[in-house]
Backbone and ligand atoms as CSV (ligand in chain L), in Angstrom:
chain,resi,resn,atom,element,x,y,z
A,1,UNK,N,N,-52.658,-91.373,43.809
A,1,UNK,CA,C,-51.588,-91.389,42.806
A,1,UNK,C,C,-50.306,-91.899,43.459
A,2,UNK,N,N,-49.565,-93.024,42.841
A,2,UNK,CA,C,-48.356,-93.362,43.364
A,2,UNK,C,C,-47.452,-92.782,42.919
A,3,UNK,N,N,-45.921,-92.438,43.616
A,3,UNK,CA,C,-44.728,-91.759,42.861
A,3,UNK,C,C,-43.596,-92.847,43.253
A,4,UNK,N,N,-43.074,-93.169,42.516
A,4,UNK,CA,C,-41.944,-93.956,42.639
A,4,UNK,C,C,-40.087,-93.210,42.554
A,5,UNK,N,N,-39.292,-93.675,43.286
A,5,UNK,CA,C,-37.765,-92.691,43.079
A,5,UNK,C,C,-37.082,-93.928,43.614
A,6,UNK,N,N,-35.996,-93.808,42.785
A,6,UNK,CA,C,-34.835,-94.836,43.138
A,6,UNK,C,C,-33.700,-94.390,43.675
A,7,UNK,N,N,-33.422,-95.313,44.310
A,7,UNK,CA,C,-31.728,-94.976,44.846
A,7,UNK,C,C,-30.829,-95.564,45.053
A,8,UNK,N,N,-29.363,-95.060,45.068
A,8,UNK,CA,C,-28.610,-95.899,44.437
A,8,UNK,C,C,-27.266,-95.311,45.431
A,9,UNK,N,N,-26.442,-96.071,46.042
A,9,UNK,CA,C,-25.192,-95.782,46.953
A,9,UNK,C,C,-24.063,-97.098,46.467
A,10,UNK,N,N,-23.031,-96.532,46.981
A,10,UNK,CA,C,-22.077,-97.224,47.500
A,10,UNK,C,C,-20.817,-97.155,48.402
A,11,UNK,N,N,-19.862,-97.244,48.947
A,11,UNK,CA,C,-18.666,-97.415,50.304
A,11,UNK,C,C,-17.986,-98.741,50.203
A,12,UNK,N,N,-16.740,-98.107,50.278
A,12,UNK,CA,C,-15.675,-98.883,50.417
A,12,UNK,C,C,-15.482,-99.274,51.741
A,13,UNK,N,N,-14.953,-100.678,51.724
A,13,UNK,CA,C,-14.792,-101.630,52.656
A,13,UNK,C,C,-13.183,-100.884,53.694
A,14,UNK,N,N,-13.097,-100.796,54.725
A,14,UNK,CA,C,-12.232,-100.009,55.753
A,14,UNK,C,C,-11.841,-100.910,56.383
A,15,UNK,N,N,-10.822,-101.454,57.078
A,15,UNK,CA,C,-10.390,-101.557,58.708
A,15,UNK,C,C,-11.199,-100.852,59.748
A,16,UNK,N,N,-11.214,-101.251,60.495
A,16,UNK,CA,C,-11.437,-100.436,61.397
A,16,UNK,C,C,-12.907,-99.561,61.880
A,17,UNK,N,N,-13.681,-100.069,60.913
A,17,UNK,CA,C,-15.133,-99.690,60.882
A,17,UNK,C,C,-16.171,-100.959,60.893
A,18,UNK,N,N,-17.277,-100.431,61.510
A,18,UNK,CA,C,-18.787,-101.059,61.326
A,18,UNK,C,C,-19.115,-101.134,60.584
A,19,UNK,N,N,-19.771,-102.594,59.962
A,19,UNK,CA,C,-20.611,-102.598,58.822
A,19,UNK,C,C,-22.202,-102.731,59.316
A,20,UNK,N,N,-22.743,-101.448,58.802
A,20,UNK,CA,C,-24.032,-101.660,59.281
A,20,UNK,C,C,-25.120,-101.111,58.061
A,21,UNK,N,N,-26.043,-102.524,58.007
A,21,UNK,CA,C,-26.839,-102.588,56.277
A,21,UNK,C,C,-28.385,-101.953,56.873
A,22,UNK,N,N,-28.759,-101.359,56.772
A,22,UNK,CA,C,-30.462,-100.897,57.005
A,22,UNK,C,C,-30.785,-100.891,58.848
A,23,UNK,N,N,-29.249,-100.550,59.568
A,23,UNK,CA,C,-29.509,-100.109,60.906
A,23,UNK,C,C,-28.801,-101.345,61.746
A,24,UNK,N,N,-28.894,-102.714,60.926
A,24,UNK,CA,C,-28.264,-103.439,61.263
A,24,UNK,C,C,-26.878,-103.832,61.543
A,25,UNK,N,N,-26.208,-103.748,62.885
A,25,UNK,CA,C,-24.924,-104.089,62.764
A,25,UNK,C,C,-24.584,-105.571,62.301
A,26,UNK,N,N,-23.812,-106.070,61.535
A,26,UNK,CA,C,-23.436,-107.210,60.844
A,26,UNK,C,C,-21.668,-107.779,61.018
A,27,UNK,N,N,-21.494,-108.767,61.755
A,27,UNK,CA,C,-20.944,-108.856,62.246
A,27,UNK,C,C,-19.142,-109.385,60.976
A,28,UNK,N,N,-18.349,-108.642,61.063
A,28,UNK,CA,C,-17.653,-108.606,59.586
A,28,UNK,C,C,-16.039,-108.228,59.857
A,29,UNK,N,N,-14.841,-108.673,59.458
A,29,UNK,CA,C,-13.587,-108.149,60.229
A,29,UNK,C,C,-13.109,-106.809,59.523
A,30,UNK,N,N,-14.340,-106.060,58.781
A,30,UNK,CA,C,-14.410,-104.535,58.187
A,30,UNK,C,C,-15.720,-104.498,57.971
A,31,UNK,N,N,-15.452,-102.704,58.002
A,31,UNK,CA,C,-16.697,-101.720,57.998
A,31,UNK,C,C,-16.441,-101.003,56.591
A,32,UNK,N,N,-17.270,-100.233,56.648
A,32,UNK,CA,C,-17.522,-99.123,55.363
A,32,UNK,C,C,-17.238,-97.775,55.635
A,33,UNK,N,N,-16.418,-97.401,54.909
A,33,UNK,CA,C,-15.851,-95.887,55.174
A,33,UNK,C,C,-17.010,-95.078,54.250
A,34,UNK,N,N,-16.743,-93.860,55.716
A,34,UNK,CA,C,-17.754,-92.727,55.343
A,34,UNK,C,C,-17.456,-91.626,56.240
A,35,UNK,N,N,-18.451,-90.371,55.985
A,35,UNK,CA,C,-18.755,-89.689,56.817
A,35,UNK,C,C,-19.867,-89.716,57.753
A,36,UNK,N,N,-20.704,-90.586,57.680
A,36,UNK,CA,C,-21.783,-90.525,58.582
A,36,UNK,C,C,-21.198,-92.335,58.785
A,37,UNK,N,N,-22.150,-93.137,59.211
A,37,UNK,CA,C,-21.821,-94.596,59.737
A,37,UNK,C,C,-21.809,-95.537,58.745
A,38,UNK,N,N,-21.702,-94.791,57.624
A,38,UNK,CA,C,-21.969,-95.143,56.328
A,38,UNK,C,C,-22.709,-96.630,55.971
A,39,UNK,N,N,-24.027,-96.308,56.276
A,39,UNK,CA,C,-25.037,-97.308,55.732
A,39,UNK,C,C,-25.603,-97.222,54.791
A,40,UNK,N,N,-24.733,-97.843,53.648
A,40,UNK,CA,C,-24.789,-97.610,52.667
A,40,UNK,C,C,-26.840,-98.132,52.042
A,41,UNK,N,N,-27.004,-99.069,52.753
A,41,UNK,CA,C,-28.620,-99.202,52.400
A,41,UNK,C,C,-29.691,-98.365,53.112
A,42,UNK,N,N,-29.573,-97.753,54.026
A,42,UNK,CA,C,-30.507,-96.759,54.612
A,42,UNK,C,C,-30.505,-95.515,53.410
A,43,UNK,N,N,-28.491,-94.873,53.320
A,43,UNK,CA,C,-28.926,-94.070,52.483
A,43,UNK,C,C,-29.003,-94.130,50.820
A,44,UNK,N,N,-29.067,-95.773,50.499
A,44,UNK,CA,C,-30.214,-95.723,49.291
A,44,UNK,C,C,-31.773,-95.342,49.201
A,45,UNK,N,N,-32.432,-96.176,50.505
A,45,UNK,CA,C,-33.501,-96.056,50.580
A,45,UNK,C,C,-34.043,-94.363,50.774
A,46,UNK,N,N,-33.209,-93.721,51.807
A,46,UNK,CA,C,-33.546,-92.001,51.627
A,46,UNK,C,C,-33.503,-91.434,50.349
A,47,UNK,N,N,-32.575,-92.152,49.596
A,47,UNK,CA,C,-32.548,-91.306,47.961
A,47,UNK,C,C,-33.662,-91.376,47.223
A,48,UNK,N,N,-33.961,-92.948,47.187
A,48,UNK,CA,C,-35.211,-93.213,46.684
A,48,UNK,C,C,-36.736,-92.627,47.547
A,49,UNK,N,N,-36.582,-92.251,48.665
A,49,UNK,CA,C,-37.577,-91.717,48.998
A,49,UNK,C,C,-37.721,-90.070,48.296
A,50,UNK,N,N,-36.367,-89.454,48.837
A,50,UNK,CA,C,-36.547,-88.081,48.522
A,50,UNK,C,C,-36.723,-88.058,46.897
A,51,UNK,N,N,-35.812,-89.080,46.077
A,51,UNK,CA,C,-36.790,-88.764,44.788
A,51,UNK,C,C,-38.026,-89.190,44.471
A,52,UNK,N,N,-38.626,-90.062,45.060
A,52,UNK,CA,C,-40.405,-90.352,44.875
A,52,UNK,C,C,-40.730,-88.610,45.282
A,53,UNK,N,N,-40.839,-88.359,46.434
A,53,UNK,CA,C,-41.112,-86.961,46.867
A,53,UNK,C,C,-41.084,-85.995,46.012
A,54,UNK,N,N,-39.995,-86.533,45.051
A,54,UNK,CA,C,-39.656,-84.889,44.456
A,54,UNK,C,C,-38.431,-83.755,45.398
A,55,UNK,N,N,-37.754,-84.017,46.292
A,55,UNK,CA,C,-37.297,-83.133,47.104
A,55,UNK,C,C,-35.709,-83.970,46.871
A,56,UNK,N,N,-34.940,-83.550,45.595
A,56,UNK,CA,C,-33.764,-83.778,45.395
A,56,UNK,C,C,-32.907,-84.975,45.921
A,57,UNK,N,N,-31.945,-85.162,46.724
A,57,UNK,CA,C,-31.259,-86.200,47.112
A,57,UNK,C,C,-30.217,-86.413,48.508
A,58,UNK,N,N,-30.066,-87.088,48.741
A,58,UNK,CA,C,-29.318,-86.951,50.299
A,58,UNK,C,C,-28.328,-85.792,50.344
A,59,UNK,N,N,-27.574,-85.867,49.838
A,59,UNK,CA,C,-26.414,-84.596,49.668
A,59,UNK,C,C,-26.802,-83.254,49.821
A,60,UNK,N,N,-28.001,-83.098,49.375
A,60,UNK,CA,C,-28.473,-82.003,49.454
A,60,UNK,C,C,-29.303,-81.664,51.022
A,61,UNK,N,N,-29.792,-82.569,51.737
A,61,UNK,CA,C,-30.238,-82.665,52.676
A,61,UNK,C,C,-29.140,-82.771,53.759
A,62,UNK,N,N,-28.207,-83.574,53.789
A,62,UNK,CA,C,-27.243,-83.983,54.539
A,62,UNK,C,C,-25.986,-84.092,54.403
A,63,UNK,N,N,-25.516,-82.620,54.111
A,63,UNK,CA,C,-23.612,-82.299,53.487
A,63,UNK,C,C,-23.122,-82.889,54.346
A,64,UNK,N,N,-21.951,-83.628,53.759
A,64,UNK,CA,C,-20.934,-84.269,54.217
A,64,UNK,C,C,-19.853,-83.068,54.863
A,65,UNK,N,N,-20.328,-81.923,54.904
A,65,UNK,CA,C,-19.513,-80.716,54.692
A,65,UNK,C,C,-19.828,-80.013,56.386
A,66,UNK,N,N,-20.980,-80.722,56.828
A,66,UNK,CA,C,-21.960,-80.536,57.617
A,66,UNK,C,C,-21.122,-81.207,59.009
A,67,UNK,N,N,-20.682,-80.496,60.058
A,67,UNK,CA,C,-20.425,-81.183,61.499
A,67,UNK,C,C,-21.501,-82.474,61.894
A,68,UNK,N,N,-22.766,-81.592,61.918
A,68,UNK,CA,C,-24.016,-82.272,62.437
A,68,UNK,C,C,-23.935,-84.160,61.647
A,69,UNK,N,N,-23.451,-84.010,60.435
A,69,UNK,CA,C,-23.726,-85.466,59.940
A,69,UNK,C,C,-22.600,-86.665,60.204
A,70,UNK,N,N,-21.261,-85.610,60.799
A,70,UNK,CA,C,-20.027,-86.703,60.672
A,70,UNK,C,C,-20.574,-87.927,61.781
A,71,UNK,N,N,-20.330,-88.779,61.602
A,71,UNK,CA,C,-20.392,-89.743,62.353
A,71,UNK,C,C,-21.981,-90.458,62.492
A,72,UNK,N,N,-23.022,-90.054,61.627
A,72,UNK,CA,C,-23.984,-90.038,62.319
A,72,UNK,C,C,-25.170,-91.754,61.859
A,73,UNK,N,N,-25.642,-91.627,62.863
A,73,UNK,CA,C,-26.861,-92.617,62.945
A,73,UNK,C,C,-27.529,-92.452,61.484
A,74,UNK,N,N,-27.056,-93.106,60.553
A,74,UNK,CA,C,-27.598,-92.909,58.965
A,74,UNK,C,C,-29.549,-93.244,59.047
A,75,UNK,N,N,-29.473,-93.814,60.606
A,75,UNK,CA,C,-31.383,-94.610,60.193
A,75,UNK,C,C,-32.202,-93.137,61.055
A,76,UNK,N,N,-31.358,-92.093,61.865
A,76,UNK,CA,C,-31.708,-91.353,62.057
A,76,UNK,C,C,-32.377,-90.376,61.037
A,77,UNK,N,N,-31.496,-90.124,60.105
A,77,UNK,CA,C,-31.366,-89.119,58.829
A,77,UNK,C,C,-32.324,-89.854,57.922
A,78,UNK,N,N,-32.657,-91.480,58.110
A,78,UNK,CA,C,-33.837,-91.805,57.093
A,78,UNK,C,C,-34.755,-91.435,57.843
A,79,UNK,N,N,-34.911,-91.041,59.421
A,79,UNK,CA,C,-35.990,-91.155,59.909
A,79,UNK,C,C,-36.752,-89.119,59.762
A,80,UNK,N,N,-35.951,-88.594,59.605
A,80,UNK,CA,C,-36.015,-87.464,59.569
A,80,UNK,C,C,-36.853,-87.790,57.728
A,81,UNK,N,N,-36.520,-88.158,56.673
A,81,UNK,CA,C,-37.025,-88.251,55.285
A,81,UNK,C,C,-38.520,-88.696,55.327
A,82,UNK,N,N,-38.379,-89.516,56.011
A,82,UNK,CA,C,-39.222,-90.735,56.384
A,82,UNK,C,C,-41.069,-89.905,56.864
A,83,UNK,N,N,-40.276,-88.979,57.656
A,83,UNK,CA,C,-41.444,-88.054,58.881
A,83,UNK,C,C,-41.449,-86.510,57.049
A,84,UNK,N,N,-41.137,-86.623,56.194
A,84,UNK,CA,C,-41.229,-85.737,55.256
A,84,UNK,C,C,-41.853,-86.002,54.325
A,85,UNK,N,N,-41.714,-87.204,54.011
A,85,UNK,CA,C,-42.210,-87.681,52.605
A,85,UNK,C,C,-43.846,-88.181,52.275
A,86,UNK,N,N,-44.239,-88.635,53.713
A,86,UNK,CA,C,-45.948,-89.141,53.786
A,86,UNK,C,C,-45.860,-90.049,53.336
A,87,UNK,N,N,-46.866,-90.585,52.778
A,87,UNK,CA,C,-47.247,-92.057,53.308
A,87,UNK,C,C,-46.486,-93.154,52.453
A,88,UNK,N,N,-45.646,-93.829,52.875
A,88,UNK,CA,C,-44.955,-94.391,51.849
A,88,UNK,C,C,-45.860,-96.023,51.968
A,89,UNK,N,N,-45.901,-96.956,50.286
A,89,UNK,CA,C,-46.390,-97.839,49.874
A,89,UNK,C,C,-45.695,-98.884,50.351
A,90,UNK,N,N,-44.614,-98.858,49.701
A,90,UNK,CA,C,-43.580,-99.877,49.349
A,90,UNK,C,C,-42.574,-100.024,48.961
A,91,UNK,N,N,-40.917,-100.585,49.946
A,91,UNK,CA,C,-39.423,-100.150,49.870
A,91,UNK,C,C,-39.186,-101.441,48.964
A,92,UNK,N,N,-38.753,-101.699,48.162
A,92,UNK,CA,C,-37.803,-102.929,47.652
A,92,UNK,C,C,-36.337,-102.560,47.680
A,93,UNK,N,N,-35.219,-102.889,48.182
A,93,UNK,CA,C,-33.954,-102.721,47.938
A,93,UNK,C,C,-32.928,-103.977,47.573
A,94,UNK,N,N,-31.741,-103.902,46.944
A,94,UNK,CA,C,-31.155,-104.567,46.423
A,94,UNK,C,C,-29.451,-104.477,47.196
A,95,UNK,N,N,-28.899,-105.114,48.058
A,95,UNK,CA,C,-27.822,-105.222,48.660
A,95,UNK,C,C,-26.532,-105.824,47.642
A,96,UNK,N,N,-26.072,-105.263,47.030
A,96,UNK,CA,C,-24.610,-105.977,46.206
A,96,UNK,C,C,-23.186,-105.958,47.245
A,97,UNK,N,N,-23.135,-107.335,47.454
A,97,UNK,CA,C,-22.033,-107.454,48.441
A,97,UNK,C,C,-21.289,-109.063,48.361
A,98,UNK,N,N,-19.863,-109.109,48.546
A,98,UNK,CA,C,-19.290,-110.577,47.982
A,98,UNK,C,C,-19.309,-111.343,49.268
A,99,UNK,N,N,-19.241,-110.429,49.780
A,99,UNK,CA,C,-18.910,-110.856,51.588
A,99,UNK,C,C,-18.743,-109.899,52.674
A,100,UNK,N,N,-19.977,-110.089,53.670
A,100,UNK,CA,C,-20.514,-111.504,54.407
A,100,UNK,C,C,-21.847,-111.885,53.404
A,101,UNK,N,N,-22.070,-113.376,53.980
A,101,UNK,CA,C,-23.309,-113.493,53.138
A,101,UNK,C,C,-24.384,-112.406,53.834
A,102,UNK,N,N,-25.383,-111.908,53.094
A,102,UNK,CA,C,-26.560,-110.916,53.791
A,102,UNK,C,C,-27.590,-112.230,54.458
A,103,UNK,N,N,-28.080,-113.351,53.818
A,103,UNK,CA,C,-28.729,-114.046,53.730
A,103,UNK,C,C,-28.797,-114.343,55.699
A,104,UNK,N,N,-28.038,-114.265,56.540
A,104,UNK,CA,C,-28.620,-114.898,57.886
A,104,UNK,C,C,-28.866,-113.247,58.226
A,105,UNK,N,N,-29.054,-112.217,57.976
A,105,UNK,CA,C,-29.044,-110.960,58.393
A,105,UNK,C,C,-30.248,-110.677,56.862
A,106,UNK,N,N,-30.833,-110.742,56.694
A,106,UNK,CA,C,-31.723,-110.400,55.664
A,106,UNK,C,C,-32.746,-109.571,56.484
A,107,UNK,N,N,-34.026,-111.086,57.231
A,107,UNK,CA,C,-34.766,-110.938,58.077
A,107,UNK,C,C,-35.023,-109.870,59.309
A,108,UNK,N,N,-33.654,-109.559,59.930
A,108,UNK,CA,C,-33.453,-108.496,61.074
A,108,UNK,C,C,-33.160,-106.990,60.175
A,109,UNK,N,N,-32.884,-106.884,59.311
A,109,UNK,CA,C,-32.564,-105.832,58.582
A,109,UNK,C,C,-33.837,-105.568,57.660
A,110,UNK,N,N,-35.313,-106.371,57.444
A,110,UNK,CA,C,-36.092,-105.793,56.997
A,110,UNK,C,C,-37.277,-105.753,58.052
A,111,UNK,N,N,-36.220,-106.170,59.274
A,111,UNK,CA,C,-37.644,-106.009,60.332
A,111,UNK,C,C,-37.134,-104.519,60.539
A,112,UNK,N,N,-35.991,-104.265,60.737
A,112,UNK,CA,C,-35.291,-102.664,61.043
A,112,UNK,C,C,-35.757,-101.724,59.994
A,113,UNK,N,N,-36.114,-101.858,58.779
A,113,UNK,CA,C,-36.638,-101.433,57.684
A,113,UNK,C,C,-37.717,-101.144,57.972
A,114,UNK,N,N,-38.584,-101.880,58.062
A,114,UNK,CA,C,-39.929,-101.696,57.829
A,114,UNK,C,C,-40.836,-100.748,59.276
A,115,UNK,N,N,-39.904,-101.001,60.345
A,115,UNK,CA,C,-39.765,-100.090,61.655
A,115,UNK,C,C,-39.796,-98.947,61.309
A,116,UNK,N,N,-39.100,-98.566,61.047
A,116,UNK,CA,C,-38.350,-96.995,60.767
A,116,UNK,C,C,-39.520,-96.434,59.253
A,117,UNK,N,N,-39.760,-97.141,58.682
A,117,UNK,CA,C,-40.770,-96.884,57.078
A,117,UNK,C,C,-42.062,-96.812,57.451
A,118,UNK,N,N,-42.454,-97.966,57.977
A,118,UNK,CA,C,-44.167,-98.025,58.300
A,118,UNK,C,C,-44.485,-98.241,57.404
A,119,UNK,N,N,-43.976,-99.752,56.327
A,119,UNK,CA,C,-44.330,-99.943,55.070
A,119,UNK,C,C,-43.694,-101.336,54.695
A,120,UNK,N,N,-44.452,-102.275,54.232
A,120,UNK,CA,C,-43.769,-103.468,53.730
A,120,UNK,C,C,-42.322,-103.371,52.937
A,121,UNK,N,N,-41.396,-103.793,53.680
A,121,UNK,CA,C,-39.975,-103.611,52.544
A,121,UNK,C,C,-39.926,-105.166,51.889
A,122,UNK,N,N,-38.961,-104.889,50.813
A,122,UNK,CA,C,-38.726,-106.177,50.299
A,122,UNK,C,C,-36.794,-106.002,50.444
A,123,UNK,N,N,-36.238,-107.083,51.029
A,123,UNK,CA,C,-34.576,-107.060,50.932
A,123,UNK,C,C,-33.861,-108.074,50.059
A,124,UNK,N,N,-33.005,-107.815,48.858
A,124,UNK,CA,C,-32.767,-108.709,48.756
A,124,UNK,C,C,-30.861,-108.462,47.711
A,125,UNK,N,N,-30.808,-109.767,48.212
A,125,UNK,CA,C,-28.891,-109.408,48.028
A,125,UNK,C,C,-28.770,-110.116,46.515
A,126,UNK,N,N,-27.639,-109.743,46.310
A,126,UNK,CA,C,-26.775,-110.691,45.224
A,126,UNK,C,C,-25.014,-110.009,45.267
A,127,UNK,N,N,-24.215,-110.690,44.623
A,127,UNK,CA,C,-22.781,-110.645,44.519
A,127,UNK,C,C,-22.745,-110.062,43.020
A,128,UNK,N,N,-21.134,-109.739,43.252
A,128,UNK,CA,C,-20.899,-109.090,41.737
A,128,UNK,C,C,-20.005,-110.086,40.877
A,129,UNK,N,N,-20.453,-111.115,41.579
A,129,UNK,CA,C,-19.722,-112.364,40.163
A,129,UNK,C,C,-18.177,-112.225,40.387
A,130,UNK,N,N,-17.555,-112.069,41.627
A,130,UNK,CA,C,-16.260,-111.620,40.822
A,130,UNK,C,C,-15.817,-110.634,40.218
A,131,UNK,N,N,-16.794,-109.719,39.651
A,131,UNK,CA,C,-16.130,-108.842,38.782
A,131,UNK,C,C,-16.385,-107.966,39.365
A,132,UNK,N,N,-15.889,-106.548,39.024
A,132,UNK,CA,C,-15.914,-105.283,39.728
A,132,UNK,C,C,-15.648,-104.650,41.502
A,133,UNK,N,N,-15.862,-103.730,41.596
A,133,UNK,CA,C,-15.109,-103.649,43.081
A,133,UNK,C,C,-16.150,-104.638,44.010
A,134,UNK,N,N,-17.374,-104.538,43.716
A,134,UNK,CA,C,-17.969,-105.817,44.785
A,134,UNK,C,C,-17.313,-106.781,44.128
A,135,UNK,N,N,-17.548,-107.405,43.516
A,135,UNK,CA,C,-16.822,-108.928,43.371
A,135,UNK,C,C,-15.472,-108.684,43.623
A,136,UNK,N,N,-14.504,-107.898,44.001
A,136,UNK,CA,C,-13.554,-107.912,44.264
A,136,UNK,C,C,-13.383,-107.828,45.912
A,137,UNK,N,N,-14.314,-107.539,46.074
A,137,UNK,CA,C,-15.109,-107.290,47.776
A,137,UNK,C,C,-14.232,-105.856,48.343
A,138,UNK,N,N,-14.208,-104.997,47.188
A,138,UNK,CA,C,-13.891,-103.684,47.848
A,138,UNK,C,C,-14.773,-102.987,48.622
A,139,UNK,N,N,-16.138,-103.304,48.404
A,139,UNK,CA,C,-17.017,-102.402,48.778
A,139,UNK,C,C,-17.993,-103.008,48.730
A,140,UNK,N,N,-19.376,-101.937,49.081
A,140,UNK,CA,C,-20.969,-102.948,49.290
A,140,UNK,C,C,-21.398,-101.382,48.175
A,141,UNK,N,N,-22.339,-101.775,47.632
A,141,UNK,CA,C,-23.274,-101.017,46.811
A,141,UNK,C,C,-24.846,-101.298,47.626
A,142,UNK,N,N,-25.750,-100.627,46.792
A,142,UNK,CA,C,-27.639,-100.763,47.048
A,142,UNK,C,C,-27.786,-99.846,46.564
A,143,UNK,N,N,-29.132,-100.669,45.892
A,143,UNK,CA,C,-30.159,-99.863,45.262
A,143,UNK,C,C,-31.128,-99.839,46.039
A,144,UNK,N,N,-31.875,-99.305,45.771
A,144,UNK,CA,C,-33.440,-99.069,46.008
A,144,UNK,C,C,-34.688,-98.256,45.334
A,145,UNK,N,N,-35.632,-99.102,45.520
A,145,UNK,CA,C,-36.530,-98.096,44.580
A,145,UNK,C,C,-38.439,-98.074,45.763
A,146,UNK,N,N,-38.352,-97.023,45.786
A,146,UNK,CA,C,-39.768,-96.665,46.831
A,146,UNK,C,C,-40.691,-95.982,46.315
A,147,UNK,N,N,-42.059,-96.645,46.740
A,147,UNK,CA,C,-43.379,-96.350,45.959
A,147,UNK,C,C,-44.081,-95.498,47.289
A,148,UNK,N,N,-44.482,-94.082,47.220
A,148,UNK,CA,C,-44.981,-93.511,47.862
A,148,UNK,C,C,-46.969,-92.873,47.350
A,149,UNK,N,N,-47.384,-93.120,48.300
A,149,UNK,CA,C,-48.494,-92.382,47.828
A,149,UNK,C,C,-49.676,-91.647,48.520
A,150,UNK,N,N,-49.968,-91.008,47.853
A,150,UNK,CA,C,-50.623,-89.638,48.446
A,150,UNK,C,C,-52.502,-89.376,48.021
L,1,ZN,ZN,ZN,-23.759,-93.354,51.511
């Protein structure tokens, strides 16, 4: 039986921070503000795992409220979901970002994916047209949606 759960993030664009998409650092003159290293596509993909699972959503796993998470290795905290959830099928995720292009960083970020998963990912970007805080390039969004099965 397959279970499918989606997930869905986003972070605002900072000074002074790393932008790093599915473990990947990406080389950018801003990062994404957060409390953990804020990768914003790792912790889509954990959402969508823990809801295929059934076992609620990052927040609940990983308070921001929490010492242990400030600052932290976000592909760590998927890897901890990852070792919970069993056997996962198949990651597809969706990167919304105006700038940098994802497109020369696609490839290294679903080899980092699929590392950490043990499961064919699919990566793939688009822009927000201009409109809204991505098209305004305030921020990066992702979705994701993961097929687990048991
Ligand atoms: Zn996040």
């Amino acid at each position: 039986m397959a279970h499918s759960g989606i997930g869905i993030d986003w972070h605002a664009f900072a000074p002074g921070r790393r932008l790093i998409l599915g473990g990947v650092e990406i080389p950018h003159e801003q990062g994404l503000q957060g409390y953990s290293d804020a990768d914003v596509l790792a912790h889509a993909i954990t959402d969508a795992l823990l809801g295929a699972a059934g076992l609620g959503d990052i927040g609940q796993h990983f308070p921001d409220t929490d010492e242990r998470w400030k600052d932290a290795d976000s592909m760590e905290l998927l890897g901890v979901v990852v070792a919970r959830v069993g056997r996962i099928e198949h990651v597809d995720c969706t990167v919304m970002m105006e700038r940098p292009k994802l497109s020369p960083h696609r490839e290294a970020i679903r080899a980092s994916l699929e590392q950490a998963l043990g499961c064919t990912v699919n990566v793939k970007a688009t822009t927000g047209e201009g409109m809204g805080f991505v098209g305004r390039g305030e921020g990066v969004a992702a979705l994701a949606v993961a097929t687990l099965i048991d």
